[in-house]
Steps between C-alpha positions, in 0.01 A plus 500: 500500500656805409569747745408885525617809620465872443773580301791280323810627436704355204893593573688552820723763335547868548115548475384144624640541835384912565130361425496210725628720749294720496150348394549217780507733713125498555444208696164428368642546112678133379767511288708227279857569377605309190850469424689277253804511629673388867539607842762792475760296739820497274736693746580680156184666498544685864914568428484838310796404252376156479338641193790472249408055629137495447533533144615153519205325664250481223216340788477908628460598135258526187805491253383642195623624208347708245466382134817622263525849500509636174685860623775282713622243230220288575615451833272342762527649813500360815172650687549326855192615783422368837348190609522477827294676803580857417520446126794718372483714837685162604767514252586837384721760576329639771498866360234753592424743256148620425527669174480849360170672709415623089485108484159508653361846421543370167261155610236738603520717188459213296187393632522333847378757754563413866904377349709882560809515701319699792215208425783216552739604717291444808509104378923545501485624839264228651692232431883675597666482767826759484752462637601815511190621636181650435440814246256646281656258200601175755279352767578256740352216664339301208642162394700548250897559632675765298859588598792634443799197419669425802819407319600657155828455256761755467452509100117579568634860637725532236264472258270757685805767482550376130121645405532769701858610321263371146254793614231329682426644863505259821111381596520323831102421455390357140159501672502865605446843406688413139577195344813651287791406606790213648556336817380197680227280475261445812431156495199246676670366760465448844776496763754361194222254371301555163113598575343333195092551518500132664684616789373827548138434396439119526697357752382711795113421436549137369324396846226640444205224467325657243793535244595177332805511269599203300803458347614274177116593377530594175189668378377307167210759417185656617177407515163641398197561746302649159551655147636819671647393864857323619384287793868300594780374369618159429837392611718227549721369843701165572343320163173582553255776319283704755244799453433780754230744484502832567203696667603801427749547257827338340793708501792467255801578623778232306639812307553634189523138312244283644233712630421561133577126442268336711255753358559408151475122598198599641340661180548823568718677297540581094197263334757409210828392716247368697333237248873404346591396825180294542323646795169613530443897457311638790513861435700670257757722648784593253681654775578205688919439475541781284738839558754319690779718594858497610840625643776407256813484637846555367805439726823661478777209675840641585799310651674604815810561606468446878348190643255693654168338344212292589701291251749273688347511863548232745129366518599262781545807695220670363270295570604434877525889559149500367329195679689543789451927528280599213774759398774558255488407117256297513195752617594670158252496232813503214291791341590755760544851342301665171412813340183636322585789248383634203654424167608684206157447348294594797182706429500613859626495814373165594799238520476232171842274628475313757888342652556160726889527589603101571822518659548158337513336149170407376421318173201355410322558821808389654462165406819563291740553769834695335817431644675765755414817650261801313226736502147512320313801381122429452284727299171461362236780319244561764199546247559292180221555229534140375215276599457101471199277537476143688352220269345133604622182363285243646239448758751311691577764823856331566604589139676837545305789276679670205702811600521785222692756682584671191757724587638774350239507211449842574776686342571736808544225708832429326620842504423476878710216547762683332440784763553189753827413392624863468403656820641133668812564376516842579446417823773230556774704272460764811864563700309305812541163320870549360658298832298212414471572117661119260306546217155518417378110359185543362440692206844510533758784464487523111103454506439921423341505174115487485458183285746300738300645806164372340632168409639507904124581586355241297724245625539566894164656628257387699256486757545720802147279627197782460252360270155659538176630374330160327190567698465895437308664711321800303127588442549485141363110307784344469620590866483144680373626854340847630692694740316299732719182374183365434530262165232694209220313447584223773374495848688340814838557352753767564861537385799628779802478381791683261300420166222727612695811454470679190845617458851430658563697775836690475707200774454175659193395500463281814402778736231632228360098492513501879257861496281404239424206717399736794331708343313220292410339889389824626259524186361182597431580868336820387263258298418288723448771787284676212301154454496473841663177544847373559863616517412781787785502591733402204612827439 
């Protein structure tokens, strides 16, 4: 007999685990939390620079890849995302940025009132907790940790001086009055530990009785209580297929690939991918897996001269520093220090470049470990105008859906990338770096023509792990849900998660996941209060 509950939640990610937070928190509200992945217990997860190991453990990991990319020499990029409790929250670089506050002024202006920065940025400041204390931009007391690093490498302040001697200004707050600028990164941790969603949000409520989370459930579908209603899901856990129904409402939350997956497989979604795929169409919503969006990445790798890296550490030590104190290297989150700044072909003042300084050699995610000591230079175009679309193959849910990222089809995307390159180098040409200054490995010294840098582009860029906006959110017919996150034209289903957002938001986009998700709960309560039943006190 299947059972019920209010609300099921499909992903314990950066969303997943805000909303089961927060709706359970109404004692008389039930609530189920699907995820497909494990238990987040790999010590890797909780060690901050345990990161650069998790790429390695393909059970905390979706793995994809996006078809051959036509702009990259048919290149398929490695896509990987979280599948573990705290989705990607459990296996990213811990960063906190929220984005440009134009980022969501321009949300609202295209057609999703209620989505402003002044709107939003009371749903950043529930869920912080600074630690530097509480001001009109930071708050304090909420669940998620957000810190400075307690330990931080000698080449991260080098490359700080380097920008500023490159002309960009010292910002000790990329979340403050102004964005522009280089220093460090304030990171979710938590007394040297990473604060993914799962142990901020989850872990402290998962006694509650009327939260149930299940783990290894991988969500197959979901089902129909009429033409025009989403009353469950179907999933499946230890060999066995289940179905739960929802009272109230199914939320998706699995992120930008399979929220719009499982509605596809569901029949909602574009009628004519729908039918070659052979499923059922439901309701016709062209939207659905469309205007997916992206960081591209380009990384400039230079060799050291000083053993001074991340590269040749003693990990023995590390790690016993770390287990035994929680200090030292290993409470670093490799991607310590950045910059925001405007490029050469800025139409304003808002920054279009974002940097990730690695003091460290990273290839190919770093699963291409270089020999010896050096430095890497991240830098990817903040607002790309390229767009890419998600397409089924089958009606099988464990077969992976088609990635199209389909980068750098917009011209000015390459000429961005370009920008990348240049303003990289200009930063780690500055006197600050000549102590620790080999020689520059990739594009290489003699790569300073512009064919040569394309070919260099096409050949080494990638993911910097922001995909978005496959479930729009827009009041326009081919958004996929209202501002609301209510699906069009479907009742009992709601989207939280990254692909709701209409555009990328100028930075990382784990804390604007982990808001959309409060806000989205607090737009429940007010429902239900409005209805007069359930979630009182949710919000």
């Amino acid at each position: 007999m299947p059972k019920t509950y209010d609300y099921i939640i499909v992903g314990a990610g950066s969303a997943g685990c805000v909303l089961a937070n927060r709706l359970s928190a109404d004692p008389d509200v039930s609530v189920l939390l699907l995820e497909a992945g494990p238990r987040d217990w790999n010590p890797f997860i909780h060690m901050p620079a345990g990161l650069a190991r998790l790429v390695n453990f393909k059970s905390l990991n979706w793995n994809y890849e996006t078809e051959p990319e036509p702009a990259l020499n048919n290149r398929r990029l490695y896509w990987p995302r979280g599948k573990v409790l705290g989705g990607s929250s459990s296996i990213n670089a811990m960063c906190y940025a929220r984005g440009h506050r134009t980022d969501y002024d321009d949300w609202a202006a295209a057609g999703n009132p209620g989505w402003s920065w002044t709107e939003v940025l009371p749903y950043f400041l529930r869920s912080e907790d600074q630690s530097r204390g509480k001001s009109d931009l930071h708050a304090t007391g909420g669940p998620l940790s957000v810190s400075d690093l307690s330990y931080t490498n000698a080449l991260s302040d080098v490359f700080i001086q380097a920008a500023e001697q490159a002309g960009i200004a010292r910002n000790p707050d990329f979340n403050g009055p102004a964005q522009r600028g280089a220093g460090f990164y304030q990171v979710t941790q938590r007394d040297g530990r990473r604060c993914s969603t799962a142990a901020g949000f989850l872990n402290p409520v998962r006694s509650r009785p009327n939260l149930t989370v299940l783990t290894g459930a991988l969500t197959l579908g979901l089902t129909w209580a009429g033409p025009d209603r989403i009353g469950g899901v179907r999933y499946r856990r230890r060999g066995m297929t289940h179905t739960a129904n929802a009272e109230r409402e199914v939320l998706l939350a699995a992120g930008t690939i399979n929220s719009p997956q499982l509605m596809m497989l569901s029949g909602i979604g574009p009628a004519g991918m729908l039918e070659a795929a052979g499923v059922e169409v439901r309701h016709d919503r062209s939207g659905v897996g469309q205007n997916l969006q992206d960081h591209l990445d380009i990384c400039t790798l230079t060799r050291c001269s000083q053993p001074v890296t991340y590269d040749q550490l003693n990990e023995l030590r590390v790690g016993l520093q770390y287990y035994l104190h929680h200090e030292g290297e290993g409470t670093s989150n490799i991607a310590e220090a950045g910059a925001f700044l405007v490029s050469g072909r800025g139409r304003n003042d808002r920054p279009d470049i974002q940097m990730h300084f690695v003091p460290a050699l990273l290839d190919d995610h770093g699963r291409n470990r270089l020999p010896g000591d050096g430095y890497t230079l991240h830098a990817c175009p903040l607002r790309p105008e390229s767009r890419g679309h998600l397409a089924l193959r089958s009606t099988d849910p464990r077969e992976p859906i088609a990635i199209h990222a389909n980068y750098l089809s917009a011209p000015e995307d390459l000429e961005m990338m370009l920008e990348c390159v240049r303003l990289s180098r200009s930063v780690l040409e500055q006197p600050a770096f000549r102590p620790f200054r080999a020689h520059e490995i990739f594009p290489g010294g003699e790569v300073r023509d512009r064919d040569s840098l394309i070919d260099f582009i096409r050949t080494k860029a990638e993911t910097i792990y922001h995909p978005v906006g496959t479930c729009r959110m827009g009041n326009d017919a081919d958004s996929v849900v209202d501002p609301q996150l209510r699906v069009r034209g479907v009742g009992g289903l709601r989207v939280v998660d990254a692909s709701i957002m209409p555009s990328l938001v100028g930075g990382n986009t784990n804390a604007p996941t982990i808001m959309i998700a409060e806000k989205a709960a607090a737009m429940i309560h007010n429902e239900a209060t409005s209805q007069g039943s359930g979630a009182s006190r949710a919000a």
